[in-house]
N, C-alpha and C positions, 0 to 999 in steps of 0.2 A: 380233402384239403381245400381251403378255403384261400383262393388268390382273389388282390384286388388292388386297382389302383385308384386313389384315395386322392380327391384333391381338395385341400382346405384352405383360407387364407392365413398368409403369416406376415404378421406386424412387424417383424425382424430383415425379414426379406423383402417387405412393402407389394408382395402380390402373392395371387394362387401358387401355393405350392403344391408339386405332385409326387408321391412317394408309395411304392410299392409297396403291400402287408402282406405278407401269409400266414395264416393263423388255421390249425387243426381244430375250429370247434365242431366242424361235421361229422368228425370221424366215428367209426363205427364199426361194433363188432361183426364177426361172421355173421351170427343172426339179426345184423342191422340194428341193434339195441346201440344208443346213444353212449361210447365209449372215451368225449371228449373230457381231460378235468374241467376242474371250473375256475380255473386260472393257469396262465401261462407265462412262464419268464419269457424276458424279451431281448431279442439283441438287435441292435444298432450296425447293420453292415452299411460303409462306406463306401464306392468304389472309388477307382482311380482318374487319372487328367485323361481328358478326353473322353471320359465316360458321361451315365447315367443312372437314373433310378432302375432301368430295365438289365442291368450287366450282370447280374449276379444270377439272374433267375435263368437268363438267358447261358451265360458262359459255365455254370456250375449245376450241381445236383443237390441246391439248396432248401427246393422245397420238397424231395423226398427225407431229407435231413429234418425238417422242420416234422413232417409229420411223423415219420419216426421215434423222436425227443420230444416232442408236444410243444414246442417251441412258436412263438411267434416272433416272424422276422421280419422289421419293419428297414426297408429300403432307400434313401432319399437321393437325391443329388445332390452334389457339389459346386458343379460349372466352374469347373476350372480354380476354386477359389481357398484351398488347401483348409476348408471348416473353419475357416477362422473371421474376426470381427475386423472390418475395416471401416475406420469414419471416413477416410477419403472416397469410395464409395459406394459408402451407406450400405454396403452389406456387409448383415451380423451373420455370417453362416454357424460363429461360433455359439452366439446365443440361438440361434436356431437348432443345431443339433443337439445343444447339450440341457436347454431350457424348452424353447415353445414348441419342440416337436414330441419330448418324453411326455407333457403335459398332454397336449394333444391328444394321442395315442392310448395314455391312461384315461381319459377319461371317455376314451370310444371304444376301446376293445377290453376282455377282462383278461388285463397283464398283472402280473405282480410288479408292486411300485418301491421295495427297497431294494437296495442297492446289492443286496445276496443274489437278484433272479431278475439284474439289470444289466446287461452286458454291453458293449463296444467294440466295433471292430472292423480292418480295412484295409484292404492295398494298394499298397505305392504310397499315391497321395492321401489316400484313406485311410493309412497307415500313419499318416502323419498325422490327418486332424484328429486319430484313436488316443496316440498318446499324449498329445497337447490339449484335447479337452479330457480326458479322459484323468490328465495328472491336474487338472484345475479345477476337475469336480471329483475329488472321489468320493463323495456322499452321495455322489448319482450312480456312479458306475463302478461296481465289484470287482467287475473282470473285464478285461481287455484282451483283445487279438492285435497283433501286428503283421502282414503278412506281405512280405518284400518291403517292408516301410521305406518309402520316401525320405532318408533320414536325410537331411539335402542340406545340411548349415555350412556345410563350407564354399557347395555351389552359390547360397546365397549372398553370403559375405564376401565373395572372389569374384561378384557376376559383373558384366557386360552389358552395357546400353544393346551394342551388334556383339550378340555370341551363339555364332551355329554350334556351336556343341551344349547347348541346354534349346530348352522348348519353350524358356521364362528369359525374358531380359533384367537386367537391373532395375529397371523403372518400373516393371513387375511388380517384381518382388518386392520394392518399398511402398507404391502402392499396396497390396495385396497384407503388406504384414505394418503398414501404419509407420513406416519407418523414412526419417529423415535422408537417410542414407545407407544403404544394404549392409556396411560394416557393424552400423548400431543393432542388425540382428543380434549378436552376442549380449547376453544377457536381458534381453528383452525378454515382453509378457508371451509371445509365443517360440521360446526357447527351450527344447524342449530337455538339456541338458540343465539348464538352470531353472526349468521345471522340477525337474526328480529331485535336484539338491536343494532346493524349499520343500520338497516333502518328505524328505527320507526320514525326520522324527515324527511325523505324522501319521495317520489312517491311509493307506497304502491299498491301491487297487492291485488284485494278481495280473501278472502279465503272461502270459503266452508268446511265444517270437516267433515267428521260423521264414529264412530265406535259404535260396538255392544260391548254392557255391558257383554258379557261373553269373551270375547275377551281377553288375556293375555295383548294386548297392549290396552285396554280400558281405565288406570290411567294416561298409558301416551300426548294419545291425548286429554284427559276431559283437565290435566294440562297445556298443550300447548296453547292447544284452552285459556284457560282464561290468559295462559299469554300474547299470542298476543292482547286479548280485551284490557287488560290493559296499551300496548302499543303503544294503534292508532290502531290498523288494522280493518278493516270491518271483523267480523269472521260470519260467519253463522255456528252454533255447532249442528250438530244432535247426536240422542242419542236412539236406541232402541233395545230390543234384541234379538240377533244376534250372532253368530262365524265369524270366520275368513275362509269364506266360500264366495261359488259363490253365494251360496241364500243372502247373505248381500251385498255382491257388486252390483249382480244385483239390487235390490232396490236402493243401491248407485246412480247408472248409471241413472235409472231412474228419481229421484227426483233432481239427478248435474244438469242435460242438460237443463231443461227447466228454470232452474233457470239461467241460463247465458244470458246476454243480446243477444239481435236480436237473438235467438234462433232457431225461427221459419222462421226466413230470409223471402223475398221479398213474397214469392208463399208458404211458409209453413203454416199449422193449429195453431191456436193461442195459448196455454198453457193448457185449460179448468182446467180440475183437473187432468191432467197428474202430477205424482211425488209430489203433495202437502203434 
């Protein structure tokens, strides 16, 4: 298995960005004969607020997953900034994750580059920026994960200059989503309910869902999740319980990958009852 951290500049971000890869092209059989394919789908995992590019490799069993599926998993940060594009402070995280990072990565590692063996995917807050960029490109991204998503529009619209019970203030949030004043979330370009309802006649990414029933945001992905069913979308809704912890993501992590087409790519193990 082939880990690394990769730093390149990004024009979106206006400096070095650093972002975790794991790609199986070493892999190899018993008798050491060269057993990688010669392309790899690729998924996009996001972490959460307060995290980094290192949370996943570190909190999860990601990259035994990766080599297993033949999968290459390309990791970045956030910094707090929910993937999305802000001009008040000139960072595009949203063009970054969903434009000059796929570029990037396609044209440095051999991934496949349509949108069948392009995947998305993240918790919490990474959960957020999956389906918000993920519903605004689905010509990039096939499949999506959401996993405890941060589905958080009411927090936003409801917030507080001083509010100990969030980790964002008001001024935040309107910084952070370009917004005049937190109310005007609704309906805005990063909404992610008036996202799916500009795209329910449209090319439609699959979704995967799943949070634990003790989870603070457990009412709000059950309700998501049925309202994309009822919009067209392929939803697959898991549901079991769980916190807003690595013991839930990891199971996450496990049960996402095998579910995503060509999983197991050219030379990987077939599914059996991994993640069922």
């Amino acid at each position: 298995m082939a880990q690394m951290e990769v730093n390149f500049y990004s024009n979106s971000l206006m400096r070095t960005a650093t972002v975790n890869v794991i790609i199986p092209t070493d892999k190899r059989t018993n008798l050491g004969q060269l057993a990688a394919p010669a392309k790899f789908p690729v998924l996009y995992l996001l972490h959460g607020i307060l995290g980094n590019y290192t949370d996943w490799i570190s909190g999860t069993t990601v990259q035994s997953l990766a080599d297993t599926y033949n999968l290459c998993v390309v990791m970045p940060s956030g910094d707090n900034k929910f993937y999305v594009d802000s001009t008040k402070t000139g960072d595009l995280y949203g063009t970054f994750i969903s434009e000059e990072l796929p570029d990037f990565i396609e044209r440095t590692f051999p991934v496949y580059t349509d949108r069948e063996h392009t995947f998305l995917a993240g918790l919490s807050m990474g959960g957020f920026g999956t389906i918000v960029n993920g519903l605004k490109h689905p010509e990039k991204f096939g499949y999506l994960g959401l996993f405890s998503a941060a589905l958080i529009k009411n927090n936003i619209i409801n917030s507080r200059n001083k509010d100990v019970q969030d980790l964002l203030t008001k001024k935040n949030y309107e910084t952070m989503f370009d917004l005049k004043n937190a109310k005007d979330y609704e309906g805005s370009v990063n909404d992610y309910d008036a996202l799916a309802e500009k795209l329910k006649n449209g090319e439609k990414p699959k979704i995967w869902m799943a949070c634990g029933t003790d989870d603070s945001l457990y009412p709000a992905n059950e309700e998501y999740a049925k309202k994309l069913k009822e919009l067209g979308y392929s939803v697959k809704w898991s549901k079991w319980k769980g916190k807003h912890d690595w013991i839930f993501w990891q199971e996450c992590i496990v049960r996402f990958i095998p579910w995503l087409p060509l999983a197991q790519g050219e030379a990987g193990r077939s599914s059996g009852n991994v993640g069922v």
